[in-house]
C-alpha positions in Angstrom: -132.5 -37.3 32.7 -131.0 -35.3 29.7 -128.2 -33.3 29.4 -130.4 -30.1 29.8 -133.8 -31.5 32.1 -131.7 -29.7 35.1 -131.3 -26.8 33.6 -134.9 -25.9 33.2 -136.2 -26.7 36.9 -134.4 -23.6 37.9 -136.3 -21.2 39.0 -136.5 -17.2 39.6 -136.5 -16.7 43.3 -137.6 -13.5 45.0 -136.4 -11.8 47.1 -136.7 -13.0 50.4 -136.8 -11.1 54.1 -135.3 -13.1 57.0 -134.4 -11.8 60.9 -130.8 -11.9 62.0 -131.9 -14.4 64.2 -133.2 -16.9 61.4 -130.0 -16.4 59.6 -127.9 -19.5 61.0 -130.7 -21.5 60.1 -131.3 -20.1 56.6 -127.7 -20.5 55.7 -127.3 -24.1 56.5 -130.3 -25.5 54.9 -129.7 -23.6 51.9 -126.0 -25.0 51.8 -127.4 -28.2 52.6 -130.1 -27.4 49.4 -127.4 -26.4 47.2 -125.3 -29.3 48.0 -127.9 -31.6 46.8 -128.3 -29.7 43.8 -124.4 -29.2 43.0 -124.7 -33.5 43.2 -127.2 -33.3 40.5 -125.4 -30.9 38.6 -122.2 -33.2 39.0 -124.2 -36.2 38.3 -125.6 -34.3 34.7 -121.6 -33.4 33.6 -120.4 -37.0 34.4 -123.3 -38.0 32.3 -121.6 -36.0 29.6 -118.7 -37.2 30.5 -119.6 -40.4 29.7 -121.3 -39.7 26.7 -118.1 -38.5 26.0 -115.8 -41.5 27.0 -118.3 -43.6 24.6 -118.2 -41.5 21.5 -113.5 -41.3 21.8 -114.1 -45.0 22.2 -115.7 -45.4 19.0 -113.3 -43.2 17.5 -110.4 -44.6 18.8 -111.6 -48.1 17.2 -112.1 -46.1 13.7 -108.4 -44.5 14.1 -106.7 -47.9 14.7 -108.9 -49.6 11.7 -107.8 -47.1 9.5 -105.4 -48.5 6.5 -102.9 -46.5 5.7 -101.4 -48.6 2.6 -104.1 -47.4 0.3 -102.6 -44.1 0.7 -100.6 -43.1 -2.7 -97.3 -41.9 -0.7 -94.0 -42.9 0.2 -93.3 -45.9 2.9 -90.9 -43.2 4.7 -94.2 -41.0 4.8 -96.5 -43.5 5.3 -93.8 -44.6 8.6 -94.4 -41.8 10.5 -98.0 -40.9 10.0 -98.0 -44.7 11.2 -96.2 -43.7 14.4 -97.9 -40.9 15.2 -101.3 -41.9 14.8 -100.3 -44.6 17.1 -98.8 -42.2 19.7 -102.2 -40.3 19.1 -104.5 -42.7 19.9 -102.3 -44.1 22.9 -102.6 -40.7 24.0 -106.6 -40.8 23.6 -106.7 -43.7 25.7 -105.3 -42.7 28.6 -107.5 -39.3 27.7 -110.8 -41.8 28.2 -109.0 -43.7 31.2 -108.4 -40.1 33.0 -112.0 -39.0 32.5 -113.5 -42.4 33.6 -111.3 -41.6 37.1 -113.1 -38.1 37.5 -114.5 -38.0 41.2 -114.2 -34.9 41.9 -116.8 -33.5 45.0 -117.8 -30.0 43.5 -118.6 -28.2 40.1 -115.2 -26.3 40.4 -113.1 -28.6 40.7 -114.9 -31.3 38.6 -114.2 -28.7 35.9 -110.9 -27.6 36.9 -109.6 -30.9 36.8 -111.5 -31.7 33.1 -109.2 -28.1 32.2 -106.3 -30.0 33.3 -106.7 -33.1 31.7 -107.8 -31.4 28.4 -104.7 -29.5 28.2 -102.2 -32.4 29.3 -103.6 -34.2 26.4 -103.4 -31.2 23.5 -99.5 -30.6 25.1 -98.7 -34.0 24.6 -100.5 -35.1 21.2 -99.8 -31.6 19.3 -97.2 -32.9 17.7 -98.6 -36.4 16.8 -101.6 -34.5 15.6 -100.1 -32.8 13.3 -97.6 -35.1 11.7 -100.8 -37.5 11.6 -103.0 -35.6 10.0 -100.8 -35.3 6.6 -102.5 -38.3 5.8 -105.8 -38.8 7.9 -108.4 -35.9 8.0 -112.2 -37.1 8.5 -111.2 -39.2 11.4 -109.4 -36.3 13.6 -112.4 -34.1 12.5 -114.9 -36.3 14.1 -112.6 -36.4 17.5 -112.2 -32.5 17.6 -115.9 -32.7 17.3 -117.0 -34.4 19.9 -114.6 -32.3 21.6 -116.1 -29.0 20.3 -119.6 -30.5 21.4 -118.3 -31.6 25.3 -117.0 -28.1 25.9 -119.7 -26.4 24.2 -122.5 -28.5 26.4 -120.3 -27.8 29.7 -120.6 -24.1 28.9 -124.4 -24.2 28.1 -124.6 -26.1 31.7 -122.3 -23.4 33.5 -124.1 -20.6 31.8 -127.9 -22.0 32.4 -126.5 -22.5 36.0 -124.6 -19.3 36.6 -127.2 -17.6 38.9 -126.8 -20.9 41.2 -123.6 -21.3 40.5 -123.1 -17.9 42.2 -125.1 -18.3 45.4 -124.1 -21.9 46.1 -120.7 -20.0 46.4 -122.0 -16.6 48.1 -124.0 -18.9 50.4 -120.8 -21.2 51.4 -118.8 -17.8 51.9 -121.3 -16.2 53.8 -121.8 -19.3 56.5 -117.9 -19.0 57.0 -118.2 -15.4 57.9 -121.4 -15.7 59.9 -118.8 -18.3 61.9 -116.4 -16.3 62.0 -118.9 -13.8 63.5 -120.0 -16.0 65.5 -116.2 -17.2 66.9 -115.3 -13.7 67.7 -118.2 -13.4 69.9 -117.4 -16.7 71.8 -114.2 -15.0 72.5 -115.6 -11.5 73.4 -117.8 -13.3 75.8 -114.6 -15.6 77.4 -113.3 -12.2 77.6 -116.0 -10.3 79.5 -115.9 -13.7 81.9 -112.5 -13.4 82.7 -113.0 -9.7 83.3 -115.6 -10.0 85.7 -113.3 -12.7 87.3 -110.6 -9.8 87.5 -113.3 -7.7 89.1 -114.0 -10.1 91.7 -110.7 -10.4 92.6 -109.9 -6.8 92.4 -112.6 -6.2 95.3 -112.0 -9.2 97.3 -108.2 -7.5 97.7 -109.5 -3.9 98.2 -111.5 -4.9 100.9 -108.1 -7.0 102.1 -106.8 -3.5 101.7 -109.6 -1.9 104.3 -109.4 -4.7 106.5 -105.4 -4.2 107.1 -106.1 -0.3 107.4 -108.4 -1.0 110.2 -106.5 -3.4 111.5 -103.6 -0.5 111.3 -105.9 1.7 112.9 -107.1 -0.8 115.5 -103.5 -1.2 116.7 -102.5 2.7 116.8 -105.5 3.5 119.2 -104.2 0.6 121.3 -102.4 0.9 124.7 -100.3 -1.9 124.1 -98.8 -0.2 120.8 -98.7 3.4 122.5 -96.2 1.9 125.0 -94.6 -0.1 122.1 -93.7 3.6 120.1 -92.8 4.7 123.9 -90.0 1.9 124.1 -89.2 2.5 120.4 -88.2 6.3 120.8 -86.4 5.3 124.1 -84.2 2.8 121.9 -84.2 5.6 119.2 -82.8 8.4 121.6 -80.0 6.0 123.4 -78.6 5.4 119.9 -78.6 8.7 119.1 -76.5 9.3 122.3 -74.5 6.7 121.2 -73.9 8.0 118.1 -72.9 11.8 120.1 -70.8 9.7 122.5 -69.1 8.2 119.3 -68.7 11.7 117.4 -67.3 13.3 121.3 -64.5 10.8 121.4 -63.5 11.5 117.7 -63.5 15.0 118.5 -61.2 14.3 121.8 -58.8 12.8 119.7 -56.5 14.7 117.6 -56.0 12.3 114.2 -53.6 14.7 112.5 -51.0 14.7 115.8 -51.4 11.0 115.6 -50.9 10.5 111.9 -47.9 13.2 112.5 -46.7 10.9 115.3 -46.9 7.6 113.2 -46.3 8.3 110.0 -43.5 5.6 109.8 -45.0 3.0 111.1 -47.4 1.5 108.3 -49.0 -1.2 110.3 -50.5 1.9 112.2 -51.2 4.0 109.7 -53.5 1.8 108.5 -55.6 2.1 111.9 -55.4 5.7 111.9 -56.3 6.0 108.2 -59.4 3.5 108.9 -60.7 5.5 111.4 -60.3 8.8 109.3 -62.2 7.4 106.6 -65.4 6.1 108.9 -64.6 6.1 112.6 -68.3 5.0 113.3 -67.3 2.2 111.6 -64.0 1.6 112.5 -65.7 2.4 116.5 -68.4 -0.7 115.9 -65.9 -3.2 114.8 -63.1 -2.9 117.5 -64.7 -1.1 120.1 -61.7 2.0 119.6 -59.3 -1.1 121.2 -56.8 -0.2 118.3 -57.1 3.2 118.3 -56.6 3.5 122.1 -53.1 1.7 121.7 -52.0 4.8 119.9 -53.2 7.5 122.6 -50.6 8.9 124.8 -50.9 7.8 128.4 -52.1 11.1 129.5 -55.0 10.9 127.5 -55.7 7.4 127.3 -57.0 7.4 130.5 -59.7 9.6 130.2 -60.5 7.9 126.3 -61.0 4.6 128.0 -63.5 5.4 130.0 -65.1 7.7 127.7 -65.1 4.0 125.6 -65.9 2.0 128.5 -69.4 4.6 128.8 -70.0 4.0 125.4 -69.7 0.0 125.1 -71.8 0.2 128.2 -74.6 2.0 126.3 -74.3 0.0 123.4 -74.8 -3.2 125.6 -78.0 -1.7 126.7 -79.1 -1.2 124.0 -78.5 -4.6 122.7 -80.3 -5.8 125.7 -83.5 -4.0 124.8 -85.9 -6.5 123.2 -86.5 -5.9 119.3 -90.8 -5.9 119.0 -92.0 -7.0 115.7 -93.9 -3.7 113.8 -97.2 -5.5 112.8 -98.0 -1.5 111.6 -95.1 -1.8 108.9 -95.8 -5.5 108.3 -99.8 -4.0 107.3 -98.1 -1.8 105.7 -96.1 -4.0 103.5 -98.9 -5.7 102.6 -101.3 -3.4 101.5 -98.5 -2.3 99.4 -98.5 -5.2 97.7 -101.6 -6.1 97.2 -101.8 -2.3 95.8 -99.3 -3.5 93.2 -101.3 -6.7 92.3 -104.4 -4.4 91.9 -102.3 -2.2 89.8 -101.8 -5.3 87.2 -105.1 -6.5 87.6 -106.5 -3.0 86.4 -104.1 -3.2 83.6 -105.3 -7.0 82.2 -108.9 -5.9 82.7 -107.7 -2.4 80.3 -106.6 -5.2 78.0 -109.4 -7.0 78.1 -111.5 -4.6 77.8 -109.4 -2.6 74.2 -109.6 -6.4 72.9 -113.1 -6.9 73.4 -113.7 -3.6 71.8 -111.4 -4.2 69.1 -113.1 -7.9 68.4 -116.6 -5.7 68.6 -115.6 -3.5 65.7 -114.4 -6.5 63.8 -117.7 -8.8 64.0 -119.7 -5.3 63.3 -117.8 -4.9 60.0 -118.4 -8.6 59.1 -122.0 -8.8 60.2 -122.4 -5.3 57.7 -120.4 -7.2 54.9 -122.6 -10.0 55.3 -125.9 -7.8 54.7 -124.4 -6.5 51.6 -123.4 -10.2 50.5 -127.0 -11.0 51.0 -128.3 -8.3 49.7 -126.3 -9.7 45.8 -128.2 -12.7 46.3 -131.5 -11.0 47.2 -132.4 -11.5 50.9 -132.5 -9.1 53.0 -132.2 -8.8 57.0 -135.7 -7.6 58.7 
């Protein structure tokens, strides 16, 4: 093949009308097309390349058969045009050993790396150049040359190629966002599973819920529970005697005449003090043993047995057998499985602003791809 025979197979393509649905397809076999052709195209600059390598090769043979001594100037001069050209074509050599190496995979960075090289070499042998060429003219000419000619066929190739050059990219950029298109939706969809999930769960516990109301209501209509609440508000009315028994024995006993009476005495100042501050209290944790040792005979007569009526109560009381609520235990639960709803409505909410936000995203890509396509003439049907 010639340097040029690829250029003139290509071709004016139409424009072309595909579905959405076709688009997948199109876009990997026409990567998969362009990858055969970037090969080609690689295939035609490493050609060139080596046309290249051939031609410094024959000029680096010229540049070290070159003889100097015929050259009417001084040894000094003659030196270090020696030196450089010698630097020079050192530097040339390792130029043709660095283009020989060129493997690079794709147009753009088969040229970048060329760019690279190229310049390495002109930093390091611009000074050897120009010391060298006080002396030696034709030679360096014919190396600039085929220099001149490399860069100028490279640019021809580019230029001849730019149309494909420019899809092969659009169409590589354009599968990454129908992926990314396509990614977004794998995730809305994991989404909308896990939301119907939350669903699911979110009616398997309301209709815990509505079981445990009519097992609520199930239980109030029952006899057994009717004479439960029965015993309850017996149990709630002897503590509320209690608690009058309690507040009628406070009120028999004159604190301030006791405080009045004791005020010396520390040790039962503190009693009288405790009882001031909660007598209740004081009450349930001696029984009124230590207050009693304080009342005047006269009086503690009639306090002990108001006491002794009162720890009787209580005793009853403490008798009575505690029944376990199943109403408030219902209760309780349905509470909390409320609260577990209440979170479950709030990661479906989530869900659900994601998904939407994910939608909006993979409508603006699948809109930027049409007007990708569109540069590149194919249109969506």
């Amino acid at each position: 093949m010639g340097f040029f025979d690829f250029l003139k197979r290509e071709k004016h393509e139409e424009n072309e009308k595909i579905t959405f649905e076709e688009l997948e397809d199109w876009l990997k076999n026409k990567k998969k097309s362009n990858e055969n052709k970037e090969k080609e195209l690689l295939n035609l600059m490493k050609q060139r390349i080596s046309h290249l390598t051939k031609e410094f090769e024959e000029e680096i043979a010229i540049l070290k058969n070159l003889n100097l001594e015929e050259k009417k100037v001084e040894d000094r001069v003659k030196f270090i045009v020696k030196e450089n050209l010698n630097s020079y074509i050192l530097l040339l050599s390792k130029l043709v050993e660095s283009l020989k190496k060129l493997d690079e995979k794709t147009s753009d960075a088969f040229i970048e790396r060329i760019n690279f090289i190229f310049a390495d070499f002109g930093k390091k042998s611009f000074r050897n150049f120009q010391k060298a060429t006080f002396l030696i003219g034709k030679e360096f000419e014919d190396v600039k040359k085929s220099m001149g000619n490399f860069f100028g066929d490279l640019k021809n190739i580019f230029e001849n190629n730019k149309s494909f050059i420019e899809n092969s990219k659009a169409v590589s950029f354009l599968l990454s966002k129908y992926n990314e298109a396509e990614n977004i939706e794998k995730i809305r969809l994991n989404i909308h599973d896990k939301i119907k999930k939350i669903e699911q769960k979110i009616a398997d516990l309301e209709n815990k819920i509505k079981s445990a109301e009519k097992d609520i209501k199930k239980i109030t209509e029952s006899r057994e529970y009717s004479e439960k609440i029965k015993k309850k508000e017996e149990v709630e009315k002897k503590k509320n005697e209690l608690k009058q028994d309690i507040i009628k024995l406070k009120e028999a006993i004159d604190m301030k005449a006791l405080a009045r009476t004791f005020h010396e005495s520390e040790k039962k100042m503190k009693i009288i003090k405790e009882y001031n501050k909660d007598f209740y209290g004081a009450f349930e944790n001696d029984g009124g043993l230590s207050l009693l040792h304080l009342i005047d005979d006269n009086k503690k007569k009639y306090l002990n047995e108001m006491i002794t009526d009162i720890q009787r109560k209580k005793e009853e009381i403490a008798k009575t057998p505690s029944e376990k609520d199943e109403i408030e235990s219902l209760k309780t639960e349905i509470e909390k499985i409320g609260a577990e709803i209440k979170n479950l409505d709030k990661e479906k909410l989530d869900g659900l602003k994601r998904s939407q936000k994910l939608e909006e995203k993979k409508k603006e890509l699948l809109e930027m791809i049409k007007v990708e396509l569109a540069k590149i003439k194919i249109e969506i049907r």
